[in-house]
N, C-alpha and C positions, 0 to 999 in steps of 0.2 A: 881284262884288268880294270878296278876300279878307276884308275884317273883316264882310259880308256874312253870309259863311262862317259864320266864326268865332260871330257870335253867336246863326245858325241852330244849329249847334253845341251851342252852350251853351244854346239851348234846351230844345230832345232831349234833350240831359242831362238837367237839369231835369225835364224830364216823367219822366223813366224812372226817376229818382231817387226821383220822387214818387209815382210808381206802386209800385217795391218797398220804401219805406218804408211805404205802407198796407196794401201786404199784410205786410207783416211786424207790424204794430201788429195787424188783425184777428186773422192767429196769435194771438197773446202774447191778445190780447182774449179769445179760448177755451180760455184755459189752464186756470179755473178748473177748468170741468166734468169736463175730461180729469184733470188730477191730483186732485180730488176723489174720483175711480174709485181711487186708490190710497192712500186715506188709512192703510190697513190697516198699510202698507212707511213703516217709518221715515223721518224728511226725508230722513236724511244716505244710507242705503242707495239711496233713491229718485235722489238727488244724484248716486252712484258709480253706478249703471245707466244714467242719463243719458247721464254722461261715458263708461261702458266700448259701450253702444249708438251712442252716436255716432261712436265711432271706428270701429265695424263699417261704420256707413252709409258713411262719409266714404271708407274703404280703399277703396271701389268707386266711389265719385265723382272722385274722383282721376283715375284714368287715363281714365274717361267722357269727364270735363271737358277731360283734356288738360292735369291742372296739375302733374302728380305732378313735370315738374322745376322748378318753380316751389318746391313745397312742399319736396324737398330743398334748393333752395337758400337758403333761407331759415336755416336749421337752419347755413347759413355763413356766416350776415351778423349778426355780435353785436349790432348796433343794435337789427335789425327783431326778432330774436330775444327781445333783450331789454322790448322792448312786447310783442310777444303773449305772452309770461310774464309781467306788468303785466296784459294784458287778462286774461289765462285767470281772474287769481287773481279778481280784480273778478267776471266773470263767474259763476263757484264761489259767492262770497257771495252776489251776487245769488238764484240760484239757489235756496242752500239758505234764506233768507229769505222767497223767495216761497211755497215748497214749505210751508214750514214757518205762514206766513199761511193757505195753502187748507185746508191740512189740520185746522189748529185754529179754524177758523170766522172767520176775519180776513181774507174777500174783501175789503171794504171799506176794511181799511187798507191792503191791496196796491192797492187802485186808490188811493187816496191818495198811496201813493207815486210812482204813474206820473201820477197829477197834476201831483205836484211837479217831476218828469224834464223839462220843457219847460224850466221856468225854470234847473235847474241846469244844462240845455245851455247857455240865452241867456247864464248867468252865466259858464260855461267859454268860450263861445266870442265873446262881450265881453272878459272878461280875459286870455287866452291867447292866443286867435288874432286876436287885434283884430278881428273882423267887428265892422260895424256896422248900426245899424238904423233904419228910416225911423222918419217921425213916428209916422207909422198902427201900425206895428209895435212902436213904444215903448210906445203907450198901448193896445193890445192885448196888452203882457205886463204891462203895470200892472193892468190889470182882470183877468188871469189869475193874478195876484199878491194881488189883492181875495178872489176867490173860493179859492185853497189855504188862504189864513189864514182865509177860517171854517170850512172843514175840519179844519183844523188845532187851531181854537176847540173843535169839537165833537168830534176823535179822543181828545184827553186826554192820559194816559200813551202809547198806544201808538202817537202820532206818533213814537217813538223806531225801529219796523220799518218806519213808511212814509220815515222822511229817511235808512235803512240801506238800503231800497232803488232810492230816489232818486239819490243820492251814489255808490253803486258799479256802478247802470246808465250814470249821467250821464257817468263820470270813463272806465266802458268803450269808451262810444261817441267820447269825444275820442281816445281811445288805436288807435281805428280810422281815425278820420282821418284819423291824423298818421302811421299806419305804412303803410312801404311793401308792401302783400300782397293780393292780389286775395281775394274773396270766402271762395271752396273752400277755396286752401290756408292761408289764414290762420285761418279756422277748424277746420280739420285741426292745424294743429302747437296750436293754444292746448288742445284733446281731448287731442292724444297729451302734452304737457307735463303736463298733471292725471291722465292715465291711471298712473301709477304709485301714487299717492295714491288713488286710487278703487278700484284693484286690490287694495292693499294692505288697504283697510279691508273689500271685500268677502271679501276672503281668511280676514282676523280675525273676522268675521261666521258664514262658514260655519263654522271649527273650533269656533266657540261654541253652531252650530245657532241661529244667530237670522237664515241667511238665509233670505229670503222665495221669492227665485227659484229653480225647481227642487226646492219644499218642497211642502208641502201645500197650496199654494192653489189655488184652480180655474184650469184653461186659460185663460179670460178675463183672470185678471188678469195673468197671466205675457205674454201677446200685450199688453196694455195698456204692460207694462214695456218689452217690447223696442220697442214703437211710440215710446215716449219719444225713441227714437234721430234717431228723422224728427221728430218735434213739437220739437225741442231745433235739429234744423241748417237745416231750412228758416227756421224766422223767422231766428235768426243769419243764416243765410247774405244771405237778404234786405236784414236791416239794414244786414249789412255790407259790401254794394254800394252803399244807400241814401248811407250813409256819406261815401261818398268823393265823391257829385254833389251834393248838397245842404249850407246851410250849416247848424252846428249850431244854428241858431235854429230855422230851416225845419224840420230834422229833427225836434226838439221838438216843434215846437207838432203837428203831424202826430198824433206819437203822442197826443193825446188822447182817439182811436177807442179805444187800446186800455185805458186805466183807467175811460170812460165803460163800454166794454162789463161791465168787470168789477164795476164800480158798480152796473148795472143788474141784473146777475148777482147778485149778494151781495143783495141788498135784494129782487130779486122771486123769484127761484127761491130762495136760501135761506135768506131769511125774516131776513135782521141789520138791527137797527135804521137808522131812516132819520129825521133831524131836518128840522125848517125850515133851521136852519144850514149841514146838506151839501145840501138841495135847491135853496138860493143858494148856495152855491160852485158847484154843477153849471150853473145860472143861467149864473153870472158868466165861468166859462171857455169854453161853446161861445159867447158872446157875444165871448170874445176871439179863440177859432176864428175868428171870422166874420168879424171884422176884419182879422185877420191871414192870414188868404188871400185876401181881397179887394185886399190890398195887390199890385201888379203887379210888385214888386220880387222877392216870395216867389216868384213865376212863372218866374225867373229872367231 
């Protein structure tokens, strides 16, 4: 039977969705360690290598993939245009936020803020996109709501980098949603739209001699930098398949592999304060995890 079909269909989605949403959250979950190795390279230079390596990778994914006329055509559709210029900028902040948490010893508040990224999806995509949510899934983000706010009790002041990276991951990922652009080339043009800006400031860099790449650092870090380019488009690219099968609740709550990873990170390998306070928030959100995939609606 056709709606047979149809709901086998939307199954498979489902799963596949939920499959490259976790590997994209695992990504992001080993970010720390990796930019850690680079704490030496400014945020924002670290920031512009990203953006200019990623466009190296993507030039040759392109035509792999088979998207290159996808991706120029984009670049003629003012609409879609106009979000992935929305995402790119979100994404940029994102970015030099997080970079900027690993490097000055504030694992802990970057998993904080990927704490908070679930709820500011359910809240994006309750208010914007009208999805709704079962019982079980209501009172699974209530008790994931339980546990951010004792974290939030015990971060202080500088909840203010973990709801900056909350907010500008949360608003990116709607903005993926809602645009029409397959994975590859959509995160190709949001690269090449920041690549002027990244160019630009590593430009001003080098005539100042304060670039890092190409300078005196050992070969290891300079191969670290250029790997940026792969660490930076695979989860993207992930997500942003993840994106368009899943609802933004689902997508959410998912990522909580990857601020647990970072939590676990920051507190056992290096070494940042760890309260009663965040170890019931940690508590209270795989508890909403559990709930909230056990739900058979999240299954699609």
């Amino acid at each position: 039977m056709p709606d047979a079909r149809a709901l086998e269909l939307k199954r498979r989605n489902s799963q596949v969705g939920l499959a490259l949403g976790l590997g994209a959250a695992f990504c992001w979950g080993c970010f720390p360690s990796y930019f850690r190795l680079l704490s030496a390279v400014s945020p924002y230079e670290l920031v512009a290598q990203r953006i200019g390596w990623s466009v190296v990778l993507l030039a040759v994914l392109l035509p792999l993939t088979g998207k290159t006329r996808e991706f120029v055509s984009i670049w003629r559709t003012p609409r879609t245009l106009a979000l992935l210029a929305l995402s790119a900028a979100l994404i940029a902040v994102n970015w030099l936020v997080f970079v900027i948490c690993v490097t000055t010893g504030h694992v802990v508040e970057s998993s904080l803020g990927y704490f908070i990224l679930p709820l500011v999806n359910v809240l994006l995509g309750r208010m914007i996109l009208k999805e709704k949510l079962s019982r079980r899934q209501a009172i699974a983000c209530a008790i994931a709501g339980f546990g951010v706010l004792l974290f939030m009790i015990a971060a202080g002041r500088d909840i203010l980098l973990s709801l900056l990276l909350a907010g500008s991951f949360g608003s990116y990922g709607l903005c993926r949603k809602i645009v029409r652009a397959d994975a590859v080339p959509g995160v190709a043009v949001e690269n090449a739209l920041l690549l002027p800006a990244a160019a630009a400031y590593m430009w001003w860099c080098a005539t100042h001699g304060t670039l890092h790449f190409g300078g005196a650092l050992p070969g290891l870090t300079e191969a670290l930098i250029v790997g940026t380019g792969v660490v930076t488009v695979l989860p993207l690219v992930l997500y942003s398949a993840a994106a368009r099968r899943l609802p933004m609740a689902t997508l959410g709550i998912i990522f909580y592999v990857n601020p647990t990873m970072q939590f676990i990170m920051g507190v056992l390998v290096y070494g940042e304060p760890m309260s009663r306070l965040r170890f019931a928030g940690c508590i209270a959100i795989w508890l909403a995890l559990a709930i909230y995939t056990s739900d058979r609606k999240t299954a699609g």
